[in-house]
N, C-alpha and C positions, 0 to 999 in steps of 0.2 A: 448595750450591744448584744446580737444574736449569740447563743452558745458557738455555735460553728462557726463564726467569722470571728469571736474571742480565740477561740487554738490558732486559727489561721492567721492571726494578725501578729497570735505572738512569736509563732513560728517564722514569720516574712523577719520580725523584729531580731530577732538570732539570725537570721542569714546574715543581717547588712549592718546591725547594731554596733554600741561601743562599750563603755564600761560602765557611760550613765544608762546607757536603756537596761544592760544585765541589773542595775541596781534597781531598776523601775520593775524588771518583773519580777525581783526575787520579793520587791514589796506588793505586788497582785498574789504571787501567788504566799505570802504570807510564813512567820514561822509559827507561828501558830496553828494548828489544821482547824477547819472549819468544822462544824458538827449542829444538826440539825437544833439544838436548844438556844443558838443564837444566829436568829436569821441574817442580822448583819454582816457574820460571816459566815453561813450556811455554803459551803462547797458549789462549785460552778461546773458547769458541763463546759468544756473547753480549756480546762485548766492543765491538762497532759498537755495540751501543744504552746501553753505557756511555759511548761516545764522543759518541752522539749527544745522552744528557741532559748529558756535559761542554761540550758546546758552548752547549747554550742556559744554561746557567748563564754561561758566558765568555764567548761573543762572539767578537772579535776573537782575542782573548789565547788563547783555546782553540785555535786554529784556526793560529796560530803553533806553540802545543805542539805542534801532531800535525806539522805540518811536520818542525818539527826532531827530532822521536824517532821517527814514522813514512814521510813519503814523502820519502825518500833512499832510496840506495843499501846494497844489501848488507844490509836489515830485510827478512825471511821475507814470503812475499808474502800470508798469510794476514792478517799483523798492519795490511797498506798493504791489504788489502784493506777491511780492519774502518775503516778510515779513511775510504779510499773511500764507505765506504756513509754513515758519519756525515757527510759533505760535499753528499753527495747526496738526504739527510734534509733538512738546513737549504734547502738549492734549494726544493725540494719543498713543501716545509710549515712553512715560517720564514724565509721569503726576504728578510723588511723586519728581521732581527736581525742579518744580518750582509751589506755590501756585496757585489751579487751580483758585483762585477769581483775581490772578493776572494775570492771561491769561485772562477772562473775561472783565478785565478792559482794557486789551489792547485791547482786539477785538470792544468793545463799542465804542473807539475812532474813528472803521472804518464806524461808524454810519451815520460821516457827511461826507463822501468820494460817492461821487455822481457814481463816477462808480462800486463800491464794497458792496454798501450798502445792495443790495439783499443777497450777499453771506454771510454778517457779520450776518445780522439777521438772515440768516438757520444756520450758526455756532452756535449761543447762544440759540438758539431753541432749535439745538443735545446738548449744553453744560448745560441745566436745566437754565439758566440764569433767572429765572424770575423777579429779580429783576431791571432789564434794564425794566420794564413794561411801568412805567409810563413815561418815553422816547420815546418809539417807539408808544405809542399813541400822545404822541405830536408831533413826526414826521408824521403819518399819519392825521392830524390836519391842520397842516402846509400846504398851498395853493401851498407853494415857491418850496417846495420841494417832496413832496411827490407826484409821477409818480404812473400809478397805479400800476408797476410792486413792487414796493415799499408798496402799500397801500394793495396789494396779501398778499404779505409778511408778512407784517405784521398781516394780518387778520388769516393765516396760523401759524405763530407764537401764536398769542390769542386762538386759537383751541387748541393746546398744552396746554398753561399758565391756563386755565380754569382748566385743571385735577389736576393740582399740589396742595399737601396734604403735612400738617405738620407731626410730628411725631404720633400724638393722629389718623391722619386722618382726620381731620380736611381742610376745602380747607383753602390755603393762601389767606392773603388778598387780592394779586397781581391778584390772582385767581380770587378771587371775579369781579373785577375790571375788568378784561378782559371779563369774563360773561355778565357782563352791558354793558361794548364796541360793543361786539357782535350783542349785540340786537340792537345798537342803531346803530351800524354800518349797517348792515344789512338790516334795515328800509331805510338809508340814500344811502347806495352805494349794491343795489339789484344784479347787474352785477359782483363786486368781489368774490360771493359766489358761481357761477355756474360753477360747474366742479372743486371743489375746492380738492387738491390732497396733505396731507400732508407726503407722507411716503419719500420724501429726508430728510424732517427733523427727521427725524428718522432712519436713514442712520449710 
């Protein structure tokens, strides 16, 4: 089967499906992740929208699978990628199937994912995440890890977190918090603020 008629068929498959077809794609897309030293399960292009029809068939429970066989450590980043996107399908276009604090919490995990990390932080930025704050200032803290493409990121992110208001109007704590970042950020790292563009995260 074509890459692109694979997502689309598994996608059609989650629209209409039962709890045998969820078992039939959880065994496509595998718990094992595929990696290019064994061709027989070498990773497939079209495997996000096998994830993405696995998930509205599952739910919650779908959403634990790809946890635990996709977003960890040491799974080829194409496979955490196809995850990614099926996480970001349910946001998007089925937000009332599964708690949006539980999509959040998945997305956080991509936090320490060294090649995804810029992407997860502009997700939770569009997703209101502010509670991820005090994380991602200690990922930009962090010597080990924090690129500066990462330390943008986040600085981008803190632009956003600073506006956020409780119900009275009020700024959130987290708000707070990232206001002091800013400044002190800003003092410290002059270079990350010039030209600074946040309108993807508001995408």
């Amino acid at each position: 089967m074509s890459p692109e008629r694979l997502g689309l068929y598994g996608m059609m498959l989650g629209l209409c499906g039962n709890a045998d077809d969820a078992a039939f794609l959880e065994a496509q897309i595998g718990a094992v992740p595929p990696n290019d030293k064994d061709e027989t399960r070498f990773f497939r292009y079209g495997t996000d929208g096998l994830m993405g029809g696995y998930l509205l068939l599952t739910g919650v429970d779908g959403v634990e699978f790809l946890e635990l066989t996709r977003l960890k450590p040491d799974v080829p980043v194409e496979s955490v990628h196809a995850a990614m996107q099926a996480i970001q399908f349910l946001w998007s276009y089925e937000s009332d199937l599964i708690p949006q604090s539980r999509l959040k919490s998945s997305m956080r995990k991509l936090l320490s994912n060294n090649a995804l990390r810029t992407v997860a932080i502009i997700n939770l930025a569009r997703w209101n995440d502010w509670e991820c704050w005090p994380q991602l200032e200690h990922i930009f803290d962090d010597k080990q890890i924090a690129d500066v493409s990462t330390q943008r990121a986040i600085v981008q992110f803190a632009e956003e977190c600073r506006k956020a208001t409780n119900a009275d109007g009020n700024p959130l704590e987290n708000a707070i918090a990232a206001t002091n970042f800013l400044t002190r950020a800003e003092a410290e790292h002059p270079e990350l603020f010039r030209g600074v563009n946040n309108a993807e995260f508001r995408q």
